[in-house]
C-alpha positions as CSV (number, residue, x, y, z in Angstrom):
1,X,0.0,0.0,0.0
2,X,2.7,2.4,0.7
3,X,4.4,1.9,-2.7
4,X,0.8,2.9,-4.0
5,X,0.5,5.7,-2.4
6,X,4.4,7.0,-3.4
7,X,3.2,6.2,-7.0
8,X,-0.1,8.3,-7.2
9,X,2.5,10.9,-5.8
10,X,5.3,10.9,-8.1
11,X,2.4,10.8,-10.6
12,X,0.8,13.6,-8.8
13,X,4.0,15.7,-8.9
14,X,4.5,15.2,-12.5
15,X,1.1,16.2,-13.5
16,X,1.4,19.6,-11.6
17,X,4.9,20.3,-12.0
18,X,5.7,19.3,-15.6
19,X,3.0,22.4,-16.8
20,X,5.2,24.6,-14.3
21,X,9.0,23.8,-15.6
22,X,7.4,24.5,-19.5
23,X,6.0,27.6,-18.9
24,X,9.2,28.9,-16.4
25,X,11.2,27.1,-19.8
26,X,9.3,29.3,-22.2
27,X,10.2,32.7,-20.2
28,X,13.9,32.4,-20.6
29,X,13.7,35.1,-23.0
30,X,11.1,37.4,-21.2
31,X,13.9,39.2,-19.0
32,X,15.4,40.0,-22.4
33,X,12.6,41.7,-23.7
34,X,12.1,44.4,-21.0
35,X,15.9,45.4,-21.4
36,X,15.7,49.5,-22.5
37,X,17.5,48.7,-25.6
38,X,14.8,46.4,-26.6
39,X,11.8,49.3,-26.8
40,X,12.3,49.2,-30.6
41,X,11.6,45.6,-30.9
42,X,8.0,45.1,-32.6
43,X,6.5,46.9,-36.2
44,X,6.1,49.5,-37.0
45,X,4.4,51.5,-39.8
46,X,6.8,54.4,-41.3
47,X,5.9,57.6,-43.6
48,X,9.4,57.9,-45.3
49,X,9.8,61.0,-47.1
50,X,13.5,60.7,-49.6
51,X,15.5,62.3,-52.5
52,X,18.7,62.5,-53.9
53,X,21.5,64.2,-51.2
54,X,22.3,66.8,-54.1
55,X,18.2,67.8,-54.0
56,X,15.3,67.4,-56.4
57,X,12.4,65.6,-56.2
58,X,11.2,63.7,-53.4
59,X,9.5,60.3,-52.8
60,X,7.2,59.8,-49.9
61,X,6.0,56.2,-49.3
62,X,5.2,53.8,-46.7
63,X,7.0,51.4,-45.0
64,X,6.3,48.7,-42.5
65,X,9.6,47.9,-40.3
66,X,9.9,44.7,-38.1
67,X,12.7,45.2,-35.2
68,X,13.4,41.5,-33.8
69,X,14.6,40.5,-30.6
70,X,18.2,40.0,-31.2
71,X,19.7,43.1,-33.4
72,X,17.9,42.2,-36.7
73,X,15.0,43.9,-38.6
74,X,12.8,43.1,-41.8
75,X,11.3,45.6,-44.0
76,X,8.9,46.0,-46.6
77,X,7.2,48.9,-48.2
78,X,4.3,50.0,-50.5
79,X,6.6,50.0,-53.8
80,X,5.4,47.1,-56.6
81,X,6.9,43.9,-55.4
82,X,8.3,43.3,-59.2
83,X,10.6,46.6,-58.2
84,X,12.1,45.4,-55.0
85,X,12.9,42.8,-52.7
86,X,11.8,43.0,-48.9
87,X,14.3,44.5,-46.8
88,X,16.6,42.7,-44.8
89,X,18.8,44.7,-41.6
90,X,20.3,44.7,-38.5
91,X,19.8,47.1,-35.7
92,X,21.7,48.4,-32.7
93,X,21.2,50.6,-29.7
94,X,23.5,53.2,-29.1
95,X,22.0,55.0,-25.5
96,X,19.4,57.2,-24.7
97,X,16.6,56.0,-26.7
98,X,18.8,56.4,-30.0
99,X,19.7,53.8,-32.4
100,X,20.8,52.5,-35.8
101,X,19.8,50.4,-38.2
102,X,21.2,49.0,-41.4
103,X,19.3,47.6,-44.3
104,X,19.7,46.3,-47.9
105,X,17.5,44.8,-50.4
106,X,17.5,43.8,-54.4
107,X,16.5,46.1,-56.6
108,X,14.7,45.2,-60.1
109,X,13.9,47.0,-63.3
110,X,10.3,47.6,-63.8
111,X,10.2,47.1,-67.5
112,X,12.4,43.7,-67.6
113,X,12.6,42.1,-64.1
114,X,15.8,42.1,-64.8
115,X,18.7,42.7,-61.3
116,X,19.7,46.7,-61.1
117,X,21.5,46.7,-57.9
118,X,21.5,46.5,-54.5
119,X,19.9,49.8,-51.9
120,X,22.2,50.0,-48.8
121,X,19.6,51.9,-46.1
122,X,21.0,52.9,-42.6
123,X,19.3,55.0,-40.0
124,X,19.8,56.9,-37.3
125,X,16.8,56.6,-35.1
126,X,15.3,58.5,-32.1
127,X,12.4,56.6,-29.9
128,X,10.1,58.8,-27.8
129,X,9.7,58.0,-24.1
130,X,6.4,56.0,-24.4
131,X,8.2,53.6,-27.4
132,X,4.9,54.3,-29.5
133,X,6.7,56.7,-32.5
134,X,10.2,57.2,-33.8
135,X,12.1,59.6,-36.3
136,X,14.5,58.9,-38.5
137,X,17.1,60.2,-40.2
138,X,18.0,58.0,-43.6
139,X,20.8,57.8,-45.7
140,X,20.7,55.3,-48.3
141,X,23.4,54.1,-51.6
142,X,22.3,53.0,-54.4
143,X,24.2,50.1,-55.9
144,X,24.5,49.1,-59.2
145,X,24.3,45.5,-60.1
146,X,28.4,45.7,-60.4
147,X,28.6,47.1,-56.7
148,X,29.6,51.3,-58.5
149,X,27.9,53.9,-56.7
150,X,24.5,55.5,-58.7
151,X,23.6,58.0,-56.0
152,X,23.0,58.8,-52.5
153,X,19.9,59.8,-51.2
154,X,19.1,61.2,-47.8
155,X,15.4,61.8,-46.1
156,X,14.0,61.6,-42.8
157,X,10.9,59.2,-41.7
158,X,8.3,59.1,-38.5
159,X,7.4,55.3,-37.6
160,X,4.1,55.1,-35.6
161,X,3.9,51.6,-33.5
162,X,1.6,48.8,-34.4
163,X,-0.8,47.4,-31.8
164,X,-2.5,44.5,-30.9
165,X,-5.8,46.5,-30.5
């Protein structure tokens, strides 16, 4: 009888501490995420505003930006797919609600589909307090498809955080 009864414990044990170990398991990273340098991490949707360095016209568009836990970041933005590849980055924080952020993506030609080059994107970006909106400051190279500088282009951006509700 007293081997019985140590069975139905252990059992017992097992059934009410095995959900407990998984969910403390699955919180490893938790700790991670409230770090300050982690305020970016989430999407956002961005009203970018660019043109060439040297001046002229100006593009405005919209972007949506995904900072990951970990230092990288995928992008995307309202530009024809048959143009441009998604973005691909990494980001860093640099102190006081700053950070930067560097991006590329493949470029296409819109009449062939054919490879143009390669759009180097890096950002120097400024959180507010509540981690709900950002600016930016963007400067960008275009690539051609042998690696040669086209042009440099330079603009600014205001990313508004998306939320669950």
């Amino acid at each position: 009888m007293k081997l019985q009864h140590k069975i139905a414990l252990a059992t017992l044990f097992a059934l009410c501490a095995g959900p407990t170990i998984a969910a403390s398991s699955d919180d490893i990273a938790a700790p991670q995420a409230l770090l300050p340098a982690n305020r970016i991490v989430g999407m956002w949707t961005v009203a970018v505003t660019i043109g060439r360095c040297q001046g002229g016209p100006q593009n405005t568009f919209t972007a949506f930006n995904t900072f990951h836990l970990g230092g990288t970041m995928s992008d995307t933005n309202d530009h024809a797919a048959t143009v441009r590849s998604p973005g691909q980055g990494v980001w860093q924080y640099s102190g006081y609600g700053q950070y930067r952020s560097r991006m590329q993506f493949f470029r296409f030609l819109p009449t062939t589909g054919a490879f143009d080059g390669i759009q180097d994107v890096r950002n120097t970006i400024q959180i507010n307090t509540q981690a709900t909106q950002y600016t930016t400051t963007v400067y960008a190279r275009m690539l051609n498809a042998d690696g040669s500088l086209r042009t440099e282009i330079c603009g600014s951006a205001i990313g508004n955080r998306v939320d669950i509700d």
